[in-house]
N, C-alpha and C positions, 0 to 999 in steps of 0.2 A: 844372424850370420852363421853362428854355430853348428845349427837345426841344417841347415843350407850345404856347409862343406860336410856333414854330418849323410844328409843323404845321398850326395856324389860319394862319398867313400864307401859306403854302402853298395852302390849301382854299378863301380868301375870296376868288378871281377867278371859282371856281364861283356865288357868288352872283349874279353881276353880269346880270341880261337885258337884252333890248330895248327898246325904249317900248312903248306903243299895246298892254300888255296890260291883262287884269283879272283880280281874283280873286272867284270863287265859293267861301261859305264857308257853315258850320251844322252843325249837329248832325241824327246821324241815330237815331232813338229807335223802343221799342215801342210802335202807338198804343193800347194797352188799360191799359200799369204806368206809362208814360215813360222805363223804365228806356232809357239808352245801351247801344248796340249796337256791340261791341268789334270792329273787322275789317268791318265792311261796306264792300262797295264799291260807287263812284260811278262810272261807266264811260262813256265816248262810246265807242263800234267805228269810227263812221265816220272820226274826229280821233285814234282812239288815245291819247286822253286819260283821265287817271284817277286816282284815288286811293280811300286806305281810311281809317274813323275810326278815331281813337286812343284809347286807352284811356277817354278820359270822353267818346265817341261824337262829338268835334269831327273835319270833318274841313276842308280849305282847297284849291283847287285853284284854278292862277293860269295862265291860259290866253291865247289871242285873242279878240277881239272874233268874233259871229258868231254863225251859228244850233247848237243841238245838241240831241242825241236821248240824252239820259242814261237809263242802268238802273241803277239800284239795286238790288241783292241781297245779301241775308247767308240760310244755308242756314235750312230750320224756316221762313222767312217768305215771303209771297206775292212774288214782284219788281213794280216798280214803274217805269214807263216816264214820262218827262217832258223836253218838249219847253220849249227855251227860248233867247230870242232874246238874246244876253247883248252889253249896250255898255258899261256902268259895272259899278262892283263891284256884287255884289248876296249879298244874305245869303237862304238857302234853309234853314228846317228841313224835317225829313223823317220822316212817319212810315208803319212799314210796318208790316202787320197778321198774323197767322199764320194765317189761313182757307184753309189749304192743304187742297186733294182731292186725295188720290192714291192711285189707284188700282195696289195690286199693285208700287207703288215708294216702299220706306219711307227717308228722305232719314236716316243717319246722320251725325251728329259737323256741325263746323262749317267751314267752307269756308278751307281754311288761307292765309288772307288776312291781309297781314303788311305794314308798314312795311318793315321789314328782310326784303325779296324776295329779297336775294342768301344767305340761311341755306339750307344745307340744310333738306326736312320731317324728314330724321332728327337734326338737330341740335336742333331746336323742332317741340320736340307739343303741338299743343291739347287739353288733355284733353277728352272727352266727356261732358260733367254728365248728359247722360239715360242714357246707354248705363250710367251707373256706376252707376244703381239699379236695373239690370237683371242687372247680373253675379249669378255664383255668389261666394256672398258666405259668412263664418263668422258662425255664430248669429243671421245673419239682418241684420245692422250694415253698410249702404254705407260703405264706405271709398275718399278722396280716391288716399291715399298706397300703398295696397295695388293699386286699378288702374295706379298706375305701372308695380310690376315685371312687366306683361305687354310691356313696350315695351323691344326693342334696346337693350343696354349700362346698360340699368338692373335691379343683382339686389336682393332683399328679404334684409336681415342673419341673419336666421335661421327659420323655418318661421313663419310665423302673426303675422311681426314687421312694423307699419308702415314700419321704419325701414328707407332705403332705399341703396344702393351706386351711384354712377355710372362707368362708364367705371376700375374702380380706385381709387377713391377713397373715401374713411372717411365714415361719413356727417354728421360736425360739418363736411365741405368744402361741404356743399348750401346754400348761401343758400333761406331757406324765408319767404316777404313774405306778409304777412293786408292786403292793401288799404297794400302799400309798409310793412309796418313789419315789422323781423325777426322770428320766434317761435322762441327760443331751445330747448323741450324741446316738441316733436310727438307725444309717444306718453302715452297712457291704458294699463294693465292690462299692467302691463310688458312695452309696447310690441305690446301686441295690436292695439290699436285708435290712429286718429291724435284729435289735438284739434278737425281741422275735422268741423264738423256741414252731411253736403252740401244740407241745405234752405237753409241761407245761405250758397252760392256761389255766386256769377254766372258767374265765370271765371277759366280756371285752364292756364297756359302752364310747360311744361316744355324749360329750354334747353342742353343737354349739350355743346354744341360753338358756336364762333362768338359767344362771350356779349358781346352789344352793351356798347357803352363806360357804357350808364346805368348797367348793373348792376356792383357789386363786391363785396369781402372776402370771397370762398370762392373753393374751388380748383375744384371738380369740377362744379357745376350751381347751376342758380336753377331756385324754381317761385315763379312768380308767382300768389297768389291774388289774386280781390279779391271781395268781400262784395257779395252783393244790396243794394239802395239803397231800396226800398222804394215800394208803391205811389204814383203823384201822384196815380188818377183814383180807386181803390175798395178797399174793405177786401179780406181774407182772407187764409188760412194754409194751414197745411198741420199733419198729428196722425200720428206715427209711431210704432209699437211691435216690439221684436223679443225676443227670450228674454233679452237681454241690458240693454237701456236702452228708455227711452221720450221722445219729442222733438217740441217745436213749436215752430213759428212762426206769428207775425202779422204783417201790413202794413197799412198805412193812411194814409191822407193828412192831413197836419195840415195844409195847406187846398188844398183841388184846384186840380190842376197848378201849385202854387206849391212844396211842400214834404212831406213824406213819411217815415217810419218804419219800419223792420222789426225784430223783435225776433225772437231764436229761443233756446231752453231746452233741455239733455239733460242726463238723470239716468240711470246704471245705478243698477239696485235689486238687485244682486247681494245686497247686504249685508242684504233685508231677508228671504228664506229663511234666512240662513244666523244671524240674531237670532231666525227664529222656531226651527228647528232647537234651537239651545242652550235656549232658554227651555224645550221641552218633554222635552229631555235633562235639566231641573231645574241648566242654569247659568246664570250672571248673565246673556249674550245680548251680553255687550262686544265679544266680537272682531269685525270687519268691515270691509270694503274699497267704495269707492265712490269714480263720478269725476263731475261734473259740467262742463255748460261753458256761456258767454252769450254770444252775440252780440247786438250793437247796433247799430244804423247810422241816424241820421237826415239828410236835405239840404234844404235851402232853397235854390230859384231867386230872387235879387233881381230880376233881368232876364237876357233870353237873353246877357248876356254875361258874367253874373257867378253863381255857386254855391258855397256853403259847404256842406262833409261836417261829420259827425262821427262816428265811429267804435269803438268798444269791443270786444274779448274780454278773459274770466278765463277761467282753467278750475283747476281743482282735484282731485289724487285724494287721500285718505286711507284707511290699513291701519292698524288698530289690533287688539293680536292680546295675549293671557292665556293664559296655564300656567301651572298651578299644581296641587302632590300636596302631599302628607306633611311633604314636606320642603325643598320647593323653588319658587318662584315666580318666573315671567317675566313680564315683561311691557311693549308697546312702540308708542310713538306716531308714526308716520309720513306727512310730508303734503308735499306739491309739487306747483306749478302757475306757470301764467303770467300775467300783464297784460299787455294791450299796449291803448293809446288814438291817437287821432291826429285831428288837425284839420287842414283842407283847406281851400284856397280856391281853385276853378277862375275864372282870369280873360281874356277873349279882347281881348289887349292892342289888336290891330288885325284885319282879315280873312287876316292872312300870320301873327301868332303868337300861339299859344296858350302860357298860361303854368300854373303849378298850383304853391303854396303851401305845404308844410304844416309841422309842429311833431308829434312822436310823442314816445311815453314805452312803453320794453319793458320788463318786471320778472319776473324768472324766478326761483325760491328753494325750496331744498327744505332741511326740517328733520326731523332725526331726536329720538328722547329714549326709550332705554330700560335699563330694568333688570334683573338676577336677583339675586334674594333667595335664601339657603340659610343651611342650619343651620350652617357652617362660616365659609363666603365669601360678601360678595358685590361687586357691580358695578354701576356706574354708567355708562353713556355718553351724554354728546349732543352733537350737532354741527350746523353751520346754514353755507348755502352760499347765496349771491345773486350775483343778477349786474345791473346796473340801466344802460340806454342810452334816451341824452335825445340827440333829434336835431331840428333842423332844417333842411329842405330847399327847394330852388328849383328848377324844371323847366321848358325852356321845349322847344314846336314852331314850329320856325321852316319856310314853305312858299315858297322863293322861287319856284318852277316847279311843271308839273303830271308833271313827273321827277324833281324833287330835294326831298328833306325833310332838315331839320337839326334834331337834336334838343342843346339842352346844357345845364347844370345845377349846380348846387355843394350842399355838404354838407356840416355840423357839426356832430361828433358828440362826448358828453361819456359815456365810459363807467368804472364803476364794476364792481371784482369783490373778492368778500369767500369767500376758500377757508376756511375757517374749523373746526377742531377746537376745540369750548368747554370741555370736561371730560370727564375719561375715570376713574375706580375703582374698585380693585379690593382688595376689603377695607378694609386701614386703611393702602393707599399709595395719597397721590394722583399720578395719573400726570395729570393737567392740564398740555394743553400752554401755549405763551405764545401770547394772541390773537393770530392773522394780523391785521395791517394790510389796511385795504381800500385797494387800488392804483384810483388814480385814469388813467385816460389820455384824450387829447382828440385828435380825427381832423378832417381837413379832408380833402375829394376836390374835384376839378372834372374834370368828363366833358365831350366834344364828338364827336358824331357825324354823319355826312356820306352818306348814301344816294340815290342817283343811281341810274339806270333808264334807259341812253341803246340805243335799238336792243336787239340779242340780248343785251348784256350789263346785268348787276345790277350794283352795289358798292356796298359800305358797310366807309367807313374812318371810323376811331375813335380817341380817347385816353382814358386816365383817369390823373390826377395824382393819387396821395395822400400827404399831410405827417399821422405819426403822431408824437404825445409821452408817453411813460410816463419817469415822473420828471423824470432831467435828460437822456434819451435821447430821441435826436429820428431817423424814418425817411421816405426821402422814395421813391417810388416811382414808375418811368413806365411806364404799362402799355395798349402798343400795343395795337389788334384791327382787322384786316382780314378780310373776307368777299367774294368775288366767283363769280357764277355769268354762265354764258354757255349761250344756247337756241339749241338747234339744231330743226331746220325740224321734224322728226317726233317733234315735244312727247319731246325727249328732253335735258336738261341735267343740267351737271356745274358741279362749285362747290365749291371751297377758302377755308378758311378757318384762322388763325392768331388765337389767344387766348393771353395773357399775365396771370394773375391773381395777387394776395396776399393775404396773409390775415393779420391781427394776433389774432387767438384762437386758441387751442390747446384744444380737450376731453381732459383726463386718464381714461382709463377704469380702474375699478378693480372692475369688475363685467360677468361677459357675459348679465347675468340679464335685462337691458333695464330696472331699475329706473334712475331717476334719479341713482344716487349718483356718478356719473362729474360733475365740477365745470369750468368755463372760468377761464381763467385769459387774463393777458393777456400780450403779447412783452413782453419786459424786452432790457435792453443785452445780457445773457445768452443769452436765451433771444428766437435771432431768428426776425420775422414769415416764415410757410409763402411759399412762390412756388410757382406752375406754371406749365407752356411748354406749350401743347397745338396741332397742327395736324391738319386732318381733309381729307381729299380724299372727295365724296361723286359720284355719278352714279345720275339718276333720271329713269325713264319712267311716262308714262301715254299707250300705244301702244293698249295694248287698252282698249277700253272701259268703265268704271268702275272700271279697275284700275289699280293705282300698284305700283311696285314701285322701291325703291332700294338701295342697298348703298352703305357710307359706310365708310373704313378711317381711324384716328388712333394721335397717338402723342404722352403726355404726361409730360413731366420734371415731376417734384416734386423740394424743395429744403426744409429744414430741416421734416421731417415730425418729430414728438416721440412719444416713450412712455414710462414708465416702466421706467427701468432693471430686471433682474431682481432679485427680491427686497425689493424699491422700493413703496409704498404711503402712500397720503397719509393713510392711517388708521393711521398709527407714534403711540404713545402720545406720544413726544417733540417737543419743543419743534424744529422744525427746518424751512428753507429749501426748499420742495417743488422749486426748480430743482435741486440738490444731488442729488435722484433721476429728475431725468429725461435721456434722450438724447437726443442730434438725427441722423439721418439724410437718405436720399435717396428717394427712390421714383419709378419707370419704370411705366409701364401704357399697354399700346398693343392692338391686336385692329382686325377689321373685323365690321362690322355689316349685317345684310339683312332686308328688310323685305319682307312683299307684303298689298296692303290693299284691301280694296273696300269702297265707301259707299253704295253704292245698288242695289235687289233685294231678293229673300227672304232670300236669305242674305247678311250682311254680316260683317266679321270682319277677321282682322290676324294672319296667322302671320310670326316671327321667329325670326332665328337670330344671335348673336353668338358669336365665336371671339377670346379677349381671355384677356391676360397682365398679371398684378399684380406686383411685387416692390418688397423695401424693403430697405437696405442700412445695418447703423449698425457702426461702428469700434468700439466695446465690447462687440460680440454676436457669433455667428457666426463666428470670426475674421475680423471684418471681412467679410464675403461674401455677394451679392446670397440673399434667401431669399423663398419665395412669402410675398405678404401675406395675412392670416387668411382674404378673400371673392376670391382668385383662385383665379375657376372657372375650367375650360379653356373649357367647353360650354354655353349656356344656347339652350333651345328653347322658346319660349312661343307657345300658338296661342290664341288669343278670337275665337268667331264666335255668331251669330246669327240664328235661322231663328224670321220672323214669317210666322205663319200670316193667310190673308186676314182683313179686317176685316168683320167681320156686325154689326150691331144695336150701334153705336156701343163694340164691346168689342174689345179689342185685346190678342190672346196671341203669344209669341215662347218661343222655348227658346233658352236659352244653354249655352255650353259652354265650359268654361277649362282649358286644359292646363299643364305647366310640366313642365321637366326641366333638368336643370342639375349641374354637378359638385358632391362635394359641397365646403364647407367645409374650410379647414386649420386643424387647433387641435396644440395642443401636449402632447402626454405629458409629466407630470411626470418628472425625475432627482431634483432635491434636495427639502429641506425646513426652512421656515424658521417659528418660532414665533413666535407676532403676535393682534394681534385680529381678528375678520373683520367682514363688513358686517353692520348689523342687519337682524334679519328672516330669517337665514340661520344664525345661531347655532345649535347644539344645548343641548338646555333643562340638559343637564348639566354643558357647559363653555362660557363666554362666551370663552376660550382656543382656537384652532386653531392648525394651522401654513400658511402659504402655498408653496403650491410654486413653484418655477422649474427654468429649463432648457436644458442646455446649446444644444440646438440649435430655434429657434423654427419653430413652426408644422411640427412632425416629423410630423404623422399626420395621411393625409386622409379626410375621412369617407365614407362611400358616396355614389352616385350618386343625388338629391332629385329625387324625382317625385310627382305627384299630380293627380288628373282631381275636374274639380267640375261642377256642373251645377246650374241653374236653370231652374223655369219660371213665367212672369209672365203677369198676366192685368189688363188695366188698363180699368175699366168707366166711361165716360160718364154720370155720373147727369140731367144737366142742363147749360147751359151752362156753368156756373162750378163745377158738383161732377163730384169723383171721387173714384175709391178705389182701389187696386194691392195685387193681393197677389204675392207675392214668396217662391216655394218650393225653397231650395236646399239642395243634399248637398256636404259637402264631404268629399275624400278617397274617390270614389265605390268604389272595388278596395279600400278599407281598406288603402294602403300605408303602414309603420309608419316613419317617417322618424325617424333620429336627433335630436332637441331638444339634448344635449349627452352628453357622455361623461367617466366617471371614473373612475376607478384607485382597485381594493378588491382587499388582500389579495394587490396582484401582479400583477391582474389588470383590464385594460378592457373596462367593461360600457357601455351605452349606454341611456337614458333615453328613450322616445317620448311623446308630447305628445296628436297630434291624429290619434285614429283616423276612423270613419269619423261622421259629424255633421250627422245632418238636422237643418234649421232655418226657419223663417215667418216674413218680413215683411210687416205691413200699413203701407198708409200713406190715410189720407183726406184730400181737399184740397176748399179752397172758396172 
């Protein structure tokens, strides 16, 4: 705490200016939805004065008295030029409109406009929300999470998997926020597909390096979502279909420009083939698999200085599966999902700070229940896993100057985790373990951040305090961040930054199947909270003309990383202490990253290349001795590009193209073998009995070299002013190359298992 009131005392002579200024302040919005426009910037050239809105489109710039020629741009919208003679404070909203013509120059992505100007671009990427319904995409499904791993230091866990690796790190290290609230389990279709549905995105910020003081509790990345808000002026949605699910959304004004609503719906109907199938095979039609999800979002404006959100997702998969002959019957109920809700209150305390309210509630939980019947034996298992965080937060932007922004904040979090074995037997011995106790723990943070803009150089320093208590153990943390970049004259800068993070959650994985049975648990006195040490040295140009190009090198200590011991499973029939099987280790991951990108032209796109080292080190493995971790690859090459053909008769086509190549995975050959129960849904219908393996030396065998080319082409028709339609035609795996999924030991011998041959696919979508 010391360290903490220590650096504020330090930072508060920056506050301090001269008299005889004023502040310009307001919100800058879209004038057709109202939605707020994330990153726009408010610019004078002639005074070199400037800022950008924050997240809920406020922005504050506190100036001299005098004349100014301000432009307004954010990319996708017309810019907007306004003259004004400013002597007192004055409040300015702003709306800009998208009636853009352009001929033969198609404007990609969003103009990397940033509070935090001293971050690396390869530290923090804007995702692309239109480009991402243009990609080559599997069975025709945009995916949030899967356009990630085309970006530098970010690799995809396994072929066709949402779930994603940063910089060496496991992916429970990601902080993953829906409109600031955590979401605990991201994958649909064991982990084919993510939980977000991109027709309710607004915006979507991925930060790998230099992670501002707001953000905390993971080691390796944050992706900030947040949720469309819905329309203030007029109705309409959008209606999507692909081989795999079907999805919509609506908006609408609950009363113009005061208040507004969006709702969005997706269903896969995987399950309703696979009921008719059985039914005309003459079986009952019981087995099947489906995942849904809802988004909600409604806000009210009381006045321009005051706005209440409200916000909702669930989502849900459930697998329920029958077998049954002669002599034997299985059969098994499986379902997990998330909630998260949260309520907001934006309020603009004065024209210098912006404050923002709110109260969440995350709920994550998956339940198993199944059985085999036999003429001999049979068995019983079910189990139920939750995890439940209730928080309360404060955020303030504070604008003393039109160079300096201060952001800072507190947090109170009340979290709840229930690992839970309820009943396991087998014949006529109950092996029922004793209920796990739900472990309660309660968090406190407070963040301050300090962003300055003076001349060539950027900087943003930061802190973050957090006081953790599980039981009668108490952790207290100080977790520096600095960022500074410095512009040299031929638009070419470099900029370092140091990140210091913790993490009081640990994910146990007991599965690489990508199903949810892997559970969170929380630090105990035992079992202490993860830390990382990460610094990145990055250098970037934009010399040539619509082209960018950077190369950014890091290097990140991990500290108390956990896994289960070998041998070790939290699905042991027995009554017992799940820290008793786990270890603690270290883990090292460093590489350099390079980037080259263009946004504007016929062709647009983004080839990269990372060169990156993983390893993990624990005292009871290995003889003790540093060993690769499971996703260090040596090599990853990923290219996305774009060729839009000219626009005729209001119809706009492009061709996409996505490459990827990468080392492959490290998995483990089995040595021993140990007897146990295995996950449900994975059973053989003859023995509810296996053995688990383990191994003397981890992560022994590396897989081949993972490559695959995909391709899309889209076609997107202007019906009217307010309708359209898109279709959306991609191959994925275009060469049919047959990529390992996993590998197993039969008979003596390693065979390998492929997944995703070659896979045309249709997406339509109608909007109105």
């Amino acid at each position: 705490m010391f360290k903490f009131l220590l650096l504020i005392t330090i930072l508060i002579p920056g506050f301090l200016f001269a008299q005889e200024k004023i502040t310009l302040s307001g919100y800058i919005t879209d004038d057709k939805s109202g939605e707020a426009l994330i990153g726009a910037t408010l610019y004078d050239s002639i005074n070199k004065n400037g800022t950008t809105t924050n997240t809920y489109g406020f922005y504050s710039l506190t100036i001299s008295s005098g004349a100014y020629n301000f432009q307004i741009k954010y990319v996708g919208y017309s810019d907007k030029t306004i003259f004004l003679n400013l002597k007192t404070d004055s409040v300015l909203n702003i709306a800009l409109n998208t009636n853009l013509v352009i001929k033969d120059i198609v404007v990609k992505a969003k103009r990397r406009t940033d509070a935090n100007t001293s971050l690396s671009e390869l530290s923090r990427q804007k995702i692309d929300l239109s480009q991402l319904n243009r990609m080559p995409v599997i069975v025709g499904e945009p995916d949030l999470l899967k356009s990630l791993q085309y970006m530098p230091g970010v690799k995809a866990g396994r072929e066709g998997s949402s779930g994603f690796n940063v910089r060496g790190g496991s992916n429970d290290q990601n902080l993953i926020l829906l409109d600031g609230v955590p979401v605990y389990n991201v994958s649909h279709l064991m982990g084919f597909f993510s939980v977000f549905n991109n027709d309710a995105i607004k915006n979507a910020d991925l930060y790998k390096g230099g992670i501002p003081a707001r953000y905390g509790g993971r080691l390796s990345s944050v992706l900030d979502v947040s949720m469309k808000e819905g329309n203030l002026f007029d109705e309409g949605g959008v209606f999507s279909i692909s081989p795999i699910s079907a999805r919509i959304s609506y908006e609408s004004p609950i009363k113009t420009g005061k208040g507004a609503y969006i709702v969005s719906y997706r269903r896969s109907f995987i399950d309703l083939p696979m009921r008719l199938i059985q039914k005309l095979a003459g079986d009952d039609g019981k087995d099947a698999y489906f995942f849904h999800d809802f988004n909600g979002k409604a806000n009210w404006k009381f006045n321009d200085d005051s706005r209440l959100y409200l916000s909702t997702y669930f989502g849900k998969d459930k697998l329920i599966y029958t077998y049954k002959d002669n002599t034997h019957k299985s059969q098994g109920n499986y379902n997990w999902g998330n909630l998260t809700s949260v309520i907001r209150w934006n309020k603009v305390v004065s024209n210098q700070l912006f404050a923002n309210l709110s109260a969440y509630y995350s709920h994550f939980y998956n339940n198993v229940l199944s059985s085999n019947i036999g003429d001999e034996n049979s068995s019983e298992f079910s189990t139920k896993s939750k995890l439940k965080d209730f928080s309360i937060k404060a955020d303030f932007d504070y604008y003393p100057g039109s160079n300096h922004q201060i952001k800072f904040g507190a947090n109170l979090s009340n979290l709840s985790f229930a690992p839970n074995i309820q009943y396991s037997q087998y014949g006529n011995t109950n092996l029922a373990a004793e209920p796990v106790k739900e472990t309660q723990s309660n968090q406190m943070d407070l963040y301050f951040e300090n962003a300055l803009t003076s001349g060539k150089f950027d900087l943003n320093l930061g802190a973050r305090l957090s006081a953790y208590k599980v039981t009668s153990h108490n952790y207290l943390n100080f977790q520096p961040r600095a960022s500074v970049k410095y512009h040299f004259k031929n638009k070419l800068s470099i900029s370092t930054s140091y990140t210091q993070m913790v993490q009081y959650l640990h994910l146990l994985s007991n599965s690489s199947m990508g199903m949810p049975t892997d559970i969170w648990v929380a630090s105990t006195e035992k079992t202490k909270p993860q830390t990382s040490r990460q610094i990145a040295l990055g250098l970037s140009s934009k010399q040539l003309k619509n082209y960018r190009f950077e190369v950014e090198t890091y290097y990140k200590w991990m500290s108390n990383v956990i896994r289960f011991d070998e041998g070790t499973s939290f699905l042991n029939t027995n009554s017992y202490d799940w820290e008793d099987g786990v270890i603690s280790g270290v883990g090292k991951a460093y590489g350099v990253e390079f980037m080259a990108e263009r946004k504007t032209g016929k062709v647009t796109g983004m080839a990269s290349y990372t060169l990156a080292w993983s390893e993990r080190k624990y005292d009871e493995i290995n003889n003790g001795q540093w060993f690769p971790f499971q996703y260090d690859r040596r090599h990853d090459i990923s290219l996305l590009a774009e060729y839009h053909f000219p626009e005729k008769y209001l119809r706009k086509k492009s061709i996409s193209v996505g490459f990827t190549l990468q080392s492959g995975n490290n998995i483990s050959i089995p040595d021993t073998e140990i007897q146990g129960v295995i996950p449900f849904g994975l059973e053989k219908p003859d023995s509810y009995w296996d053995t688990r393996t383990t191994f003397e030396n981890p992560n022994n065998f590396k897989m081949p070299t993972f490559h695959h080319l995909d391709i899309a082409y889209n076609i997107e028709q202007q019906k009217t002013a307010s309708r359209s339609i898109s279709w959306n035609f991609s191959v994925y795996n275009v060469y049919n190359r047959l990529n390992p999924w996993y590998y197993y030991k039969d008979d003596g011998k390693v065979k390998q298992f492929a997944l995703f041959p070659f896979i045309p696919s249709v997406g339509f979508t109608y909007r109105w």
